[in-house]
MIFITOR-505397 format. One record per residue (C-alpha): residue number from 1; residue in one letter; chain; x, y negated, z negated. Coordinates in nm, 2 decimals. Each point is the difference from the previous one (the first is absolute). Example, Ala and Ser with C-alpha at 12.3 -4.5 7.8 and 13.67 -1.06 7.14 Angstrom:
! MIFITOR-505397
+------+-------+-------+--------+--------+--------+
: pavo : lumpa : sevex :      X :      Y :      Z :
+------+-------+-------+--------+--------+--------+
:    1 :     a :     A :   1.23 :   0.45 :  -0.78 :
:    2 :     s :     A :   0.14 :  -0.34 :   0.07 :
+------+-------+-------+--------+--------+--------+
! end
This chain:
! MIFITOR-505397
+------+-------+-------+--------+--------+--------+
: pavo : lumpa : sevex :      X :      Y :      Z :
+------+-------+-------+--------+--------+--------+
:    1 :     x :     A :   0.00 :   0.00 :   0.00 :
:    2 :     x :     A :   0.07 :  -0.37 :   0.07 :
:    3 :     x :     A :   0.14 :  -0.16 :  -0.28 :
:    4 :     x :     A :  -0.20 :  -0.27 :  -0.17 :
:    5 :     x :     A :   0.09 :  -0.35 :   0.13 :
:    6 :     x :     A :   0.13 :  -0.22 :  -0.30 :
:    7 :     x :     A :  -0.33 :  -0.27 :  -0.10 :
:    8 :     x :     A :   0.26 :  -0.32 :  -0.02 :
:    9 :     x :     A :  -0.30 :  -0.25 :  -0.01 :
:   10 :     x :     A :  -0.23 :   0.18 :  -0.29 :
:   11 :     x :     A :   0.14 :  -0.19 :  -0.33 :
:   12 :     x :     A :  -0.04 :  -0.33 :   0.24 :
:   13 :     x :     A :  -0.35 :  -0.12 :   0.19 :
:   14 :     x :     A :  -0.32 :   0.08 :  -0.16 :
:   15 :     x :     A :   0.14 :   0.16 :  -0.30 :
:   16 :     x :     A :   0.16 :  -0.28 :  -0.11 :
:   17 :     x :     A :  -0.29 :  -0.20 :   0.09 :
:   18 :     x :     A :  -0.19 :   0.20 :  -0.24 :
:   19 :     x :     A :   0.18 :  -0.02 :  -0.29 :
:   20 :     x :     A :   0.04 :  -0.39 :   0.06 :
:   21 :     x :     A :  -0.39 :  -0.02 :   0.02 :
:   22 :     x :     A :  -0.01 :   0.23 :  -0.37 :
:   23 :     x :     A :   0.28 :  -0.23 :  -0.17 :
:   24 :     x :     A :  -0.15 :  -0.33 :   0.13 :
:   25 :     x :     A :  -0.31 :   0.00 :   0.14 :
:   26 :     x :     A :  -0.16 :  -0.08 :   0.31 :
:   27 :     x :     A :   0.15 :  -0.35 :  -0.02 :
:   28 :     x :     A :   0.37 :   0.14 :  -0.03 :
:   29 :     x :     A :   0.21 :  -0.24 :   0.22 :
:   30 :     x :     A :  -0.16 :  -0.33 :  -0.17 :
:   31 :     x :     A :   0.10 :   0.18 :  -0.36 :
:   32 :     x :     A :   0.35 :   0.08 :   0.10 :
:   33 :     x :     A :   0.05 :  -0.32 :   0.16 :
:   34 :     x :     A :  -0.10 :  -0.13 :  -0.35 :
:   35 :     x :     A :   0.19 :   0.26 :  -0.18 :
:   36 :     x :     A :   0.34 :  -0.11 :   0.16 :
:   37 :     x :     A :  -0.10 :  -0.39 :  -0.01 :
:   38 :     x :     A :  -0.03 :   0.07 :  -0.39 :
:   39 :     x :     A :   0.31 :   0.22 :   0.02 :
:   40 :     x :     A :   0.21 :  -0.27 :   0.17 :
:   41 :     x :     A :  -0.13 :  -0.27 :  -0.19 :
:   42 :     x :     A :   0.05 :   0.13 :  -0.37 :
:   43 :     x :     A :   0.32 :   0.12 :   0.11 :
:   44 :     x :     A :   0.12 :  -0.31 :   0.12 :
:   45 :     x :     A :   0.41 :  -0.13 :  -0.09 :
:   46 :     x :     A :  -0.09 :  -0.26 :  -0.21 :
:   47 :     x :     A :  -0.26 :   0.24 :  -0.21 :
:   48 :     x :     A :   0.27 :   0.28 :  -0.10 :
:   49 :     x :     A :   0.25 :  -0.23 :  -0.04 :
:   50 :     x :     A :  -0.23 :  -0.28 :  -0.28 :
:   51 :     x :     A :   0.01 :   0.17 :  -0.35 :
:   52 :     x :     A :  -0.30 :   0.00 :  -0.20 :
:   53 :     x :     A :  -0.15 :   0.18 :  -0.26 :
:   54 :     x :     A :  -0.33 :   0.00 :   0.14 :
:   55 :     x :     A :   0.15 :   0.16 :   0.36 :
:   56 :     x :     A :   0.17 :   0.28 :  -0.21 :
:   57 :     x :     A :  -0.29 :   0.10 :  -0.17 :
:   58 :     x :     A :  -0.18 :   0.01 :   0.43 :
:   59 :     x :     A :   0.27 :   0.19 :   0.07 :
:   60 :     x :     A :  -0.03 :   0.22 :  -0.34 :
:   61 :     x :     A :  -0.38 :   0.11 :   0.10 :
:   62 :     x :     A :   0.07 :  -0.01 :   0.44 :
:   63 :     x :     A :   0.27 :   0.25 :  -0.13 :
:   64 :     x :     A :  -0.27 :   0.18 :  -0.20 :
:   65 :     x :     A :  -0.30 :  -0.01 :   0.28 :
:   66 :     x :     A :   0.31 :   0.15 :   0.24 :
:   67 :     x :     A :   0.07 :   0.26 :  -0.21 :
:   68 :     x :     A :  -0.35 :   0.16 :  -0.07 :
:   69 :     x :     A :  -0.08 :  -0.07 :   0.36 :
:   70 :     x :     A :   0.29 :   0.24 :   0.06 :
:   71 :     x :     A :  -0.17 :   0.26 :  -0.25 :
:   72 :     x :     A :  -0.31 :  -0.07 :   0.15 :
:   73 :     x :     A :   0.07 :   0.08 :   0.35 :
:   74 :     x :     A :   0.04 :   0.39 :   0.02 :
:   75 :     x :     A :  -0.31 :   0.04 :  -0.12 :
:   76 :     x :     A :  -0.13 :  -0.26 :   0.25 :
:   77 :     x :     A :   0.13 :   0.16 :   0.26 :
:   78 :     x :     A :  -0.12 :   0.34 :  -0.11 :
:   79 :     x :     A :  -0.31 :  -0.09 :  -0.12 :
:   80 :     x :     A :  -0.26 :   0.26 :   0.15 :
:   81 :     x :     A :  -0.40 :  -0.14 :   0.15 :
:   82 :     x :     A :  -0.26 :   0.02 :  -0.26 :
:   83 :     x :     A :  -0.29 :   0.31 :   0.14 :
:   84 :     x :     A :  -0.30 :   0.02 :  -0.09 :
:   85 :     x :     A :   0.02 :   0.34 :  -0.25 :
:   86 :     x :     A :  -0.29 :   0.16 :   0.15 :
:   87 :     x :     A :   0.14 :  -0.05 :   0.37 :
:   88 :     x :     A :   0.34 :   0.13 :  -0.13 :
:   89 :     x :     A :  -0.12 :   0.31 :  -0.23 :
:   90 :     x :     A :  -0.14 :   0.11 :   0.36 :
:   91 :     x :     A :   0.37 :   0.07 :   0.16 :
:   92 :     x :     A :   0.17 :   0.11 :  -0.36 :
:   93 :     x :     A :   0.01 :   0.33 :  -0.13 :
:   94 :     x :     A :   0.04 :   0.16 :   0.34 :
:   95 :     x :     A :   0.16 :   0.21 :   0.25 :
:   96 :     x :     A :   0.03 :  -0.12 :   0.35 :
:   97 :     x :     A :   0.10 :   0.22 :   0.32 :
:   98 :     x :     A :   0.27 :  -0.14 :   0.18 :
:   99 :     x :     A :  -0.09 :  -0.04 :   0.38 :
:  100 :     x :     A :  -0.28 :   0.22 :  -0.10 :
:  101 :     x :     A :  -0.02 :   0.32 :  -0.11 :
:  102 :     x :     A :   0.22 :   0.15 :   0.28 :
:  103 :     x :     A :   0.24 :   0.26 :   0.01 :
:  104 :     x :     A :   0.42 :   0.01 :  -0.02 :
:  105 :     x :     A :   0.04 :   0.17 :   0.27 :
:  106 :     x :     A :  -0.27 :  -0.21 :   0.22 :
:  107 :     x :     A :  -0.22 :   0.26 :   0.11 :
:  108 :     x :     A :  -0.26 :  -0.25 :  -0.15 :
:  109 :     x :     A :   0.22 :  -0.33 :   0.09 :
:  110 :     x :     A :   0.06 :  -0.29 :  -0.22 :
:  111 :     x :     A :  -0.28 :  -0.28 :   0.00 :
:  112 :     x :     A :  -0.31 :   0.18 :   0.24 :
:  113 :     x :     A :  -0.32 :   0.07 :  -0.04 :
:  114 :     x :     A :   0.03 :   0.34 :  -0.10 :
:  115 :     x :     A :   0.26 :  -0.10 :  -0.24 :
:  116 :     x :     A :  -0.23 :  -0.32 :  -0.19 :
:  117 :     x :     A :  -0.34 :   0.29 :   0.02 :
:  118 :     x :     A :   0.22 :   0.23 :  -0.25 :
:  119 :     x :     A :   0.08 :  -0.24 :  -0.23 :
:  120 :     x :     A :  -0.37 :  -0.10 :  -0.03 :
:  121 :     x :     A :  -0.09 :   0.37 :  -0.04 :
:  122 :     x :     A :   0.26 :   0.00 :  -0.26 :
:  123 :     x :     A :  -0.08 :  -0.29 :  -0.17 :
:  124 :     x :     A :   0.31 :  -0.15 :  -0.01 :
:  125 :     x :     A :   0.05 :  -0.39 :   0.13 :
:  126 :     x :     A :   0.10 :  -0.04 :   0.31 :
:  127 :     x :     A :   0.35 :  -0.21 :   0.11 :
:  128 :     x :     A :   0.00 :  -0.14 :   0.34 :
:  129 :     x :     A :   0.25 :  -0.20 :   0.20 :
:  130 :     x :     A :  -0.17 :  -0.28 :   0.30 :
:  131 :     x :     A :   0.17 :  -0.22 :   0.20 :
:  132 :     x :     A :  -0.11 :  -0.12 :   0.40 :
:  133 :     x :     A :   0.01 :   0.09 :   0.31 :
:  134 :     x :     A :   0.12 :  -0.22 :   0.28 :
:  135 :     x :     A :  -0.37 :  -0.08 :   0.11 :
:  136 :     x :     A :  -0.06 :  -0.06 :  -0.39 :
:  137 :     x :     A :  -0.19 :   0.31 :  -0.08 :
:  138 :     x :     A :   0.12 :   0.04 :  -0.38 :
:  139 :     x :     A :   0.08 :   0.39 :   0.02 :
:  140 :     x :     A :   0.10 :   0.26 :  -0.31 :
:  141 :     x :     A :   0.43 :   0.08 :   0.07 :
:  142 :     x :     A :   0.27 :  -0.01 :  -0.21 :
:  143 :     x :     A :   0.28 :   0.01 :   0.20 :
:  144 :     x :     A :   0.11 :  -0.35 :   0.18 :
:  145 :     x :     A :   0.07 :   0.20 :   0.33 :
:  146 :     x :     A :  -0.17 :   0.31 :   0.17 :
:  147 :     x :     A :   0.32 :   0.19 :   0.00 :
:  148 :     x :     A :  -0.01 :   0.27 :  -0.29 :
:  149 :     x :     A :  -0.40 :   0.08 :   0.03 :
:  150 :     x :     A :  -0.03 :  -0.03 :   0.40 :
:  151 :     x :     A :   0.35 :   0.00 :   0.11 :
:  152 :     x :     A :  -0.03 :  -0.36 :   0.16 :
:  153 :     x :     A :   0.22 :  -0.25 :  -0.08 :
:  154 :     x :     A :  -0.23 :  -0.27 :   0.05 :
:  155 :     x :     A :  -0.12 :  -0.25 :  -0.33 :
:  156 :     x :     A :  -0.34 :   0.10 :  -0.09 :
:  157 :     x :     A :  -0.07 :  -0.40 :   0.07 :
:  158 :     x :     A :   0.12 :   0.01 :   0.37 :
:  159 :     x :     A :  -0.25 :   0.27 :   0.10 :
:  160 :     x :     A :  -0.40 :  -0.06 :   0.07 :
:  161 :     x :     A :  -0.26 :   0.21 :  -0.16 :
:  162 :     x :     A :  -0.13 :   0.13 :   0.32 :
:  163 :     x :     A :   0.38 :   0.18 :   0.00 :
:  164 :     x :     A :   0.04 :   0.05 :  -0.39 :
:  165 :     x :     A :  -0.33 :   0.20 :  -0.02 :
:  166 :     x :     A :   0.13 :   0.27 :   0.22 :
:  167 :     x :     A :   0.27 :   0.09 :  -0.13 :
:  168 :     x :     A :   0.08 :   0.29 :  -0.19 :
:  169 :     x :     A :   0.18 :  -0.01 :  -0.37 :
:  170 :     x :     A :   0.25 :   0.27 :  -0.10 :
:  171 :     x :     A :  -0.07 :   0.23 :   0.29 :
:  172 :     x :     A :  -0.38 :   0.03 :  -0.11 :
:  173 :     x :     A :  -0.28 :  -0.08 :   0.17 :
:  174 :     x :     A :  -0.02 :  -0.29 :  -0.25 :
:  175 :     x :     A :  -0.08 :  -0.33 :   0.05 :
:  176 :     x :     A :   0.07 :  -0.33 :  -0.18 :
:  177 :     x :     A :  -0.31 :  -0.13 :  -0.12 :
:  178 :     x :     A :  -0.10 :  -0.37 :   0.00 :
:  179 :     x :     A :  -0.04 :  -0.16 :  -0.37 :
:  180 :     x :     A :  -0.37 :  -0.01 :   0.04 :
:  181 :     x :     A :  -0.07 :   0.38 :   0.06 :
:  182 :     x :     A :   0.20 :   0.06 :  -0.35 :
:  183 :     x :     A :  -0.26 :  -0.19 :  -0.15 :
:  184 :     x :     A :  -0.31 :   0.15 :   0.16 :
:  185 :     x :     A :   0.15 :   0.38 :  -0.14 :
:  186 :     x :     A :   0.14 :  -0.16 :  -0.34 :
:  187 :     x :     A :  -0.36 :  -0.15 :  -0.02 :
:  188 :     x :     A :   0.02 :  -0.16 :  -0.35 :
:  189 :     x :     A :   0.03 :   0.37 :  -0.13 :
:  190 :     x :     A :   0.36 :  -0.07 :  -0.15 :
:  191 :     x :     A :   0.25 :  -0.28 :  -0.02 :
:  192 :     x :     A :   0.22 :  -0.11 :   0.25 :
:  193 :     x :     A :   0.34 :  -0.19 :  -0.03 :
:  194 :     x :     A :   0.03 :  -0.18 :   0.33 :
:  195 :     x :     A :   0.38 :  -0.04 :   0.07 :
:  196 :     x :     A :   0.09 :  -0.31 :   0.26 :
:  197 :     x :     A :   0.30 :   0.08 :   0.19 :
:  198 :     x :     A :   0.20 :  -0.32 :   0.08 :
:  199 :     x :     A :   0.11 :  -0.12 :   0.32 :
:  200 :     x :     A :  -0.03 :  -0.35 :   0.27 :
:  201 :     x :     A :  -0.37 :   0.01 :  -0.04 :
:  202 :     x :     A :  -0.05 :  -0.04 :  -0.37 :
:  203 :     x :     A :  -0.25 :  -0.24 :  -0.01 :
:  204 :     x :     A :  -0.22 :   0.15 :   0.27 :
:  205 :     x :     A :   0.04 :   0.34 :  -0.21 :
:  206 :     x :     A :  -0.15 :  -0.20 :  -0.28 :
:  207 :     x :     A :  -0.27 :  -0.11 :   0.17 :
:  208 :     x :     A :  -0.09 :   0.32 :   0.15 :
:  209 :     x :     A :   0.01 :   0.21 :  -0.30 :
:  210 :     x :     A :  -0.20 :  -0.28 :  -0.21 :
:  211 :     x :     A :  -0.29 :   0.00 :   0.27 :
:  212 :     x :     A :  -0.03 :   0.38 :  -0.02 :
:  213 :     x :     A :   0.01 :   0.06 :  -0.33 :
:  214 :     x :     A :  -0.26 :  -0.33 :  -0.09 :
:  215 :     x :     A :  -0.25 :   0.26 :   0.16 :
:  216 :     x :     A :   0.08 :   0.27 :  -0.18 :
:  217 :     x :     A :  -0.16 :   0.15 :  -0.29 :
:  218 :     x :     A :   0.27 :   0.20 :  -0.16 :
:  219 :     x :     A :   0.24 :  -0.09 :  -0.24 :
:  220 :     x :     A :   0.33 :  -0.13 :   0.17 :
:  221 :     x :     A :   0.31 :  -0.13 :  -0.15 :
:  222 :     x :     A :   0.31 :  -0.13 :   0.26 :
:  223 :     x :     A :   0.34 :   0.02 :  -0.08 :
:  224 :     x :     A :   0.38 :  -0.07 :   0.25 :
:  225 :     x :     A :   0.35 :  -0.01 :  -0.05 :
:  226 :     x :     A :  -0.05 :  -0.37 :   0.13 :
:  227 :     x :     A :  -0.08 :  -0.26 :  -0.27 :
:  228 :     x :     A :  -0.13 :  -0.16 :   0.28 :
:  229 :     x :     A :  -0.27 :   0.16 :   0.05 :
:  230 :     x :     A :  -0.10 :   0.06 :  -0.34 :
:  231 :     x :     A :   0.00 :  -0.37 :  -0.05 :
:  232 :     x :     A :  -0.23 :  -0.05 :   0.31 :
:  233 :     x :     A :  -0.25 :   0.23 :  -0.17 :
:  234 :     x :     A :   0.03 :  -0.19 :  -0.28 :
:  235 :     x :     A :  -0.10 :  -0.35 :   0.17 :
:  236 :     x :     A :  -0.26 :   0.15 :   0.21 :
:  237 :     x :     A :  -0.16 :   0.31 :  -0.21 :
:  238 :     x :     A :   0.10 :  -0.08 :  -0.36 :
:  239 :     x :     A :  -0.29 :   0.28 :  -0.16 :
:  240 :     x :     A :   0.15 :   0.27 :   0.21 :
:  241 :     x :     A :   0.25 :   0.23 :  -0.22 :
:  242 :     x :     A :   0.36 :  -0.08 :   0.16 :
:  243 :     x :     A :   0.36 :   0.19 :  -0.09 :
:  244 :     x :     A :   0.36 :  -0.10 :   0.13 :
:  245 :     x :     A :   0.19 :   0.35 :   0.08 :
:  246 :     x :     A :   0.35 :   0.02 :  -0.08 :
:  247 :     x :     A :   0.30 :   0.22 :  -0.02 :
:  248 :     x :     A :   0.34 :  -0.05 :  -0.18 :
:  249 :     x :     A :   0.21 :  -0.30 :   0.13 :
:  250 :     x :     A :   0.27 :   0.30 :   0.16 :
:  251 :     x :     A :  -0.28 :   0.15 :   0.21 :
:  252 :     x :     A :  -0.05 :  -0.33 :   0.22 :
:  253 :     x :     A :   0.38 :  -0.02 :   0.13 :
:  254 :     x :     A :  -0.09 :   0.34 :   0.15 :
:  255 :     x :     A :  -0.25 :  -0.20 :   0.25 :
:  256 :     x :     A :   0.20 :  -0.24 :   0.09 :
:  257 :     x :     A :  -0.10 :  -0.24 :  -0.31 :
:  258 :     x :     A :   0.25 :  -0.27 :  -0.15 :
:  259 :     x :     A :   0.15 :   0.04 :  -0.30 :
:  260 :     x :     A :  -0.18 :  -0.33 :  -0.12 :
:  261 :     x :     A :  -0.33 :   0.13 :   0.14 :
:  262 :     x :     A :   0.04 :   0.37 :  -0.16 :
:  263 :     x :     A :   0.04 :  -0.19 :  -0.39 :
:  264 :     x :     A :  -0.31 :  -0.20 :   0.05 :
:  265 :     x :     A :  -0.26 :   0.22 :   0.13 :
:  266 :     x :     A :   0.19 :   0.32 :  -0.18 :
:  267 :     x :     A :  -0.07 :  -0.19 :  -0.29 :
:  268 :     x :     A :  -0.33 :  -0.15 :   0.09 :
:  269 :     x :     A :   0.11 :  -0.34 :  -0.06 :
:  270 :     x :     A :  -0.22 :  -0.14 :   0.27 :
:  271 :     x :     A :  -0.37 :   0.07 :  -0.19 :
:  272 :     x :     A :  -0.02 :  -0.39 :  -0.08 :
:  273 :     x :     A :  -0.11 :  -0.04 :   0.37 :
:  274 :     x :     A :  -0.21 :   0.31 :   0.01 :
:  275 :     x :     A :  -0.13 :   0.09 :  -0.40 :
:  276 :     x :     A :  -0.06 :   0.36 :   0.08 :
:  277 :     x :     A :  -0.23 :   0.18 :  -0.23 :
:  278 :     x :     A :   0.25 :   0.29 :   0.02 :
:  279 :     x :     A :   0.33 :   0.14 :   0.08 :
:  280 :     x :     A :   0.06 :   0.29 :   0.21 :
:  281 :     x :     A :   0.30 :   0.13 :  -0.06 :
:  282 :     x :     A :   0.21 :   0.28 :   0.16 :
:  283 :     x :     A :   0.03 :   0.26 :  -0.29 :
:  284 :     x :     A :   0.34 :   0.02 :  -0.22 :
:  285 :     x :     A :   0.12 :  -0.27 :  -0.21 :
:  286 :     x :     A :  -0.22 :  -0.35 :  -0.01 :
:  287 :     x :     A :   0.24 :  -0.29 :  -0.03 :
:  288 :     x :     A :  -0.03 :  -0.26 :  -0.26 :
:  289 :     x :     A :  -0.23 :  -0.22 :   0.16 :
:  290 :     x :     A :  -0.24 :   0.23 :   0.06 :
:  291 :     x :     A :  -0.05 :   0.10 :  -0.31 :
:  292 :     x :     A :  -0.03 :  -0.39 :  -0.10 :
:  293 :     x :     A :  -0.22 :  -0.03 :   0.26 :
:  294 :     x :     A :  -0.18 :   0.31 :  -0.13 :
:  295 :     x :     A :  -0.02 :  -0.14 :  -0.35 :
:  296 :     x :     A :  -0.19 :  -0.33 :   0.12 :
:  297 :     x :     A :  -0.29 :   0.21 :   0.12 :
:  298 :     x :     A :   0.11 :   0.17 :   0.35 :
:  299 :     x :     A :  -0.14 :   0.35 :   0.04 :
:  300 :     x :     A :   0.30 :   0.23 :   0.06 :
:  301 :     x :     A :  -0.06 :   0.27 :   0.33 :
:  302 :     x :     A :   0.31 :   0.23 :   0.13 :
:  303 :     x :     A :   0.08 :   0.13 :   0.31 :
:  304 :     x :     A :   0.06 :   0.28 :   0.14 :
:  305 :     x :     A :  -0.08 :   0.30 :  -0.24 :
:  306 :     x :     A :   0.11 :   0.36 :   0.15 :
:  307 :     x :     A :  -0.04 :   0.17 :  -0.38 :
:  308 :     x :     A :  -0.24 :  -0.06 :  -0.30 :
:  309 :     x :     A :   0.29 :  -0.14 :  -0.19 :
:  310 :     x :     A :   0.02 :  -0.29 :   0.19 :
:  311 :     x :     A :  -0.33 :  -0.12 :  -0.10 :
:  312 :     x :     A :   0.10 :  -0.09 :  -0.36 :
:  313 :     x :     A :  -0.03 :  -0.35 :  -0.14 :
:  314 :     x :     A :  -0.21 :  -0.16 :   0.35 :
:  315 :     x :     A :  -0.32 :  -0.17 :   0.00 :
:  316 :     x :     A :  -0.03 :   0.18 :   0.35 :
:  317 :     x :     A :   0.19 :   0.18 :   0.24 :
:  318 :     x :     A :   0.06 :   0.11 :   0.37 :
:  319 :     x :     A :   0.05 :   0.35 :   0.01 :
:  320 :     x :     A :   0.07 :   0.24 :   0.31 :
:  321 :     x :     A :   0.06 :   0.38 :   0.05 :
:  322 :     x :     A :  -0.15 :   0.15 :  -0.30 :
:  323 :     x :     A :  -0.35 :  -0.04 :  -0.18 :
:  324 :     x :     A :   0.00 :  -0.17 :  -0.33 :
:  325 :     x :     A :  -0.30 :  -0.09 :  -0.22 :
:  326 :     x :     A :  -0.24 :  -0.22 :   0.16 :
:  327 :     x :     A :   0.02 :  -0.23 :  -0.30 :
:  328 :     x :     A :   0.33 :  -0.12 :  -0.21 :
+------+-------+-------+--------+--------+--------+
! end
C-alpha cells in the first residue's frame, strides 16, 4: 500500500481558526488587537523603568493572574462538552462491532450489509466508518483507497458511486453499502458510532452526514481522528453525542504525522476547539491528559478489543473477532 502523505497544513487553517474562536470569541481579531495595544502600552520603557510601590504591587498580582492562568489552562484545553446524561447513558455501558460484525478472514467483509445485520441480531452496537464519493454520495469504507478490499489503487473519493457500487470487497460478492442503507438495517434497534474519516472534503462530509442522520430516528453518536470535525458537530449539532478518537502520540509518525502533530492530538490537547463528550482511545496505556480529561467528565471508550481482558476499566468499547457480553 501507498504510504500515507504527510497532512503539513492540519495544525494551521481551520483548526487554528477554531481554537482562536474558543479562546476569544467570535470577535477575536478586535480582542487581540486590544490585547497587544494593552500589552505594548503597559509595557512601555518609561513604565518598567519609574519605581513605584503602587506598580510593584500591579506587577505582584499580573504575576499572580499569570500564574494561575498557567494552572488553569490544561484543564481548559482538556475540558470535555457537557451531554445531556440521558443522551449519553444511551452509548455507555456497551459493546460495539467494529465495521460490523464481520469476520477475520473476510468471508463476511469489513463494514457491509451482512456484516451491520449480525451485529443487530447480536445486539451489540454497531461501529461504522463514512466518508464521500467523488459525486458526493457519503458511502460506508474505511480504507482511504480501494486497494486492500478491491485491489484498486484508486481514493475511495476519486471514484463515482455508479462505479463504487459494483465493485466487489475481499474477493466476495460484497458490496460497499451507502451510509443510508446501514441505517435502514440498523433501524434504531441498537446504537451506532458513526466514525467520519478525514480527507479535502471535510466540511461537505459534515454536512452530509448531519442531513442524514437529522432524519433519523435511532440513536447516533459521531466521532474522527480530526478535531476538526468534531468541532464542526459541535457548532452545528451541539445535542448530538460527539467523541475525538485517538491513539498514542508514536502511532501518528507511522502515517506520516509530525512529531508536533503526534503530541497534540496523541494527547488530545485539541478538545478546547471541539469539547468531545468522550474519548476513544486505542486500548493500552491512556496518557496523562486523558485521564484529566476523563476526570472532568469525559466518558472513556477503547479501541480495538480482540480478548475480554481488554474491556476493563472503559465506559465502552470497540471490539472485533470474538463475542463478548452485550453489555459492560
Amino acid at each position: 500500500m501507498k504510504k500515507k502523505k504527510k497532512n503539513a497544513g492540519f495544525l494551521s487553517g481551520t483548526i487554528g481558526k477554531e481554537l482562536t474562536k474558543a479562546l476569544f470569541g467570535s470577535n477575536a481579531k478586535k480582542k487581540k488587537k486590544k490585547l497587544r495595544a494593552s500589552r505594548s502600552k503597559s509595557m512601555g520603557l518609561r513604565g518598567i523603568l519609574a519605581p513605584s510601590k503602587k506598580k510593584d504591587g500591579a506587577v505582584g498580582v499580573a504575576l499572580a493572574i499569570a500564574a494561575a492562568g498557567a494552572a488553569a489552562l490544561p484543564f481548559w484545553l482538556l475540558a470535555p462538552g457537557k451531554p445531556s446524561k440521558e443522551e449519553m447513558a444511551k452509548f455507555t455501558g456497551r459493546f460495539y462491532a467494529h465495521r460490523g460484525l464481520y469476520e477475520e478472514d473476510q468471508s463476511v467483509p469489513e463494514n457491509t450489509i451482512g456484516a451491520f445485520r449480525r451485529a443487530v441480531e447480536w445486539g451489540y452496537g454497531i461501529e461504522l466508518d463514512v466518508q464521500l464519493s467523488k459525486d458526493g454520495f457519503a458511502v460506508v469504507f474505511h480504507d482511504d483507497d480501494l486497494l486492500r478490499a478491491c485491489g484498486d489503487s484508486r481514493r475511495v473519493n476519486d471514484v463515482t458511486w455508479d462505479e463504487l457500487k459494483t465493485m466487489r470487497l475481499f474477493g466476495t460478492r460484497k458490496t460497499m453499502p451507502l451510509f443510508r442503507d446501514v441505517l435502514t438495517v440498523a433501524d434504531g434497534r441498537v446504537p451506532l458510532l458513526v466514525e467520519l474519516k478525514s480527507g479535502p472534503r471535510n466540511a461537505e462530509l459534515c454536512r452530509s452526514v448531519y442531513a442524514i442522520l437529522r432524519d433519523y430516528d435511532g440513536d447516533a453518536c459521531i466521532e474522527s481522528f480530526d478535531p476538526r470535525i468534531v468541532a464542526w458537530f459541535r457548532r452545528h449539532d451541539p445535542a448530538r453525542i460527539r467523541g475525538q478518537l485517538a491513539m498514542p502520540p508514536k502511532d501518528y509518525l507511522g502515517e506520516g504525522r509530525g512529531r508536533m502533530e503526534g503530541v497534540l492530538l496523541g494527547n488530545t490537547l485539541l478538545n478546547a476547539a471541539a469539547r468531545p463528550h468522550f474519548i476513544n482511545y486505542k486500548i493500552g496505556d491512556t496518557p496523562a491528559p486523558v485521564k484529566l480529561s476523563e476526570s472532568m467528565g469525559a466518558a472513556l471508550f477503547g479501541w480495538t478489543s480482540q480478548e475480554s481482558g481488554d474491556a476493563e476499566g472503559y465506559d465502552a468499547v470497540v471490539f472485533e473477532f470474538y463475542r463478548p457480553e452485550k453489555r459492560i
